[in-house]
C-alpha positions in Angstrom: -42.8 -29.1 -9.5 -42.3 -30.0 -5.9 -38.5 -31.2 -6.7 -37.8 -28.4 -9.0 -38.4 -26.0 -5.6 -36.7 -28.4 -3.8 -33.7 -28.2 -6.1 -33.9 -24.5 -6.4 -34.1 -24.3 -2.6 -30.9 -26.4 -2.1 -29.4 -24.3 -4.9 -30.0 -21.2 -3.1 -28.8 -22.6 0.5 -25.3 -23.6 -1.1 -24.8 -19.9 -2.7 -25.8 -18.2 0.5 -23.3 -20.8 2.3 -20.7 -20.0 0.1 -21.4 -16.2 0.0 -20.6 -16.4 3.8 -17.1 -17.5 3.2 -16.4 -14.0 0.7 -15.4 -11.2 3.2 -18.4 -9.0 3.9 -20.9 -10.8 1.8 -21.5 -12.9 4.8 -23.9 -10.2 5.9 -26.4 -11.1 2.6 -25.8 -14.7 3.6 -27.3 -13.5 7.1 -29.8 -11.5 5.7 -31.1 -13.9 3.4 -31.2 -17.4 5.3 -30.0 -17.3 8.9 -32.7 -19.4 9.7 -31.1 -22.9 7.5 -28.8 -24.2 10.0 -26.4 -25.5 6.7 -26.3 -21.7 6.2 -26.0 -20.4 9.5 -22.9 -23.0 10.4 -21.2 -21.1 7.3 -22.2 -17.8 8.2 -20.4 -18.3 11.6 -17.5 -19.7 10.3 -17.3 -17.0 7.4 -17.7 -14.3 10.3 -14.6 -15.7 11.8 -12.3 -15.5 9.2 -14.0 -11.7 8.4 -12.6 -10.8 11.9 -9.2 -12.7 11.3 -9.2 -10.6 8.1 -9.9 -7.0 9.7 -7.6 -7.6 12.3 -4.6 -8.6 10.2 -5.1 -5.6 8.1 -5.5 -2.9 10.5 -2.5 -5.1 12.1 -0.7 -4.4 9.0 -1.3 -0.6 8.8 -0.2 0.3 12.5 2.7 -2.1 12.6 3.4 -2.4 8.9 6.9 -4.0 10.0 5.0 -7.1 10.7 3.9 -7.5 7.1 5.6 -10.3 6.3 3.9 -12.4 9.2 0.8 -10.6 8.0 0.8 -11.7 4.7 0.9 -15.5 6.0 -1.9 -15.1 8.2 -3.4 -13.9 4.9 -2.2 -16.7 3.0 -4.0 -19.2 5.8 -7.3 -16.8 5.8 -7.7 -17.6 1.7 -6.8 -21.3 1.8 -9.0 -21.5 5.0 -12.0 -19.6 2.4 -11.2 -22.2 -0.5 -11.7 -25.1 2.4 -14.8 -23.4 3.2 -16.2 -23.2 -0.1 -15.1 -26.9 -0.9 -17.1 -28.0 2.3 -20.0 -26.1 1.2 -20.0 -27.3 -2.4 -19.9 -31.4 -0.7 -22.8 -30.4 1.3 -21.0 -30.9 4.4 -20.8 -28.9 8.1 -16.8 -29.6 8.7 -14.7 -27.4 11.3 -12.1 -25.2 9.8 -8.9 -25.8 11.0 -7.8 -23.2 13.6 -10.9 -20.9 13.2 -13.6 -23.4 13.3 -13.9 -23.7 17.0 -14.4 -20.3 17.4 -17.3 -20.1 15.4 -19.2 -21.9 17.9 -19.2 -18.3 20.1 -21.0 -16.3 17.8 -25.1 -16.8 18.5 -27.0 -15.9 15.7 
């Protein structure tokens, strides 16, 4: 029974982990375990790219004649969320390129 729990609890930390990297869903991942430090290096690096995300589209809307530089700095934020994921799914704390040290600024 014990490594059934255990299991179940490992399941739970990698969805919550990966939650963080989908846009606002990082707020259940904080909500639910910001207390597993797996979870809560995810949760900081999902915040991140949230921000870089916001910022590029209200970027977008008041100068929409940048939307072609937008739209790469999109194109990084999603392959920067599939990285993420992948990290998650090894069971592994890596650095995002270009965002991950900025994670380190955000106490939770």
């Amino acid at each position: 029974m014990e490594h059934q729990n255990k299991k179940s609890n490992n399941s739970q930390k990698t969805l919550m982990a990966a939650l963080a990297y989908l846009g606002p869903l990082v707020i259940v991942s904080y909500l639910v375990a910001k207390d597993d430090s797996f979870v809560k290096f995810h949760i900081k690096q999902g915040a991140v790219l949230l921000v870089v995300e916001v910022v590029t589209w209200f970027l977008g809307v008041v100068f929409w004649p940048l939307w072609l530089l937008l739209k790469l700095v999109n194109l990084i934020a999603f392959i920067l969320v599939i990285v993420g994921i992948v990290n998650v799914a090894q069971g592994t704390e890596k650095n995002l390129p270009i965002v991950g040290n900025y994670a380190r600024y955000i106490a939770i």
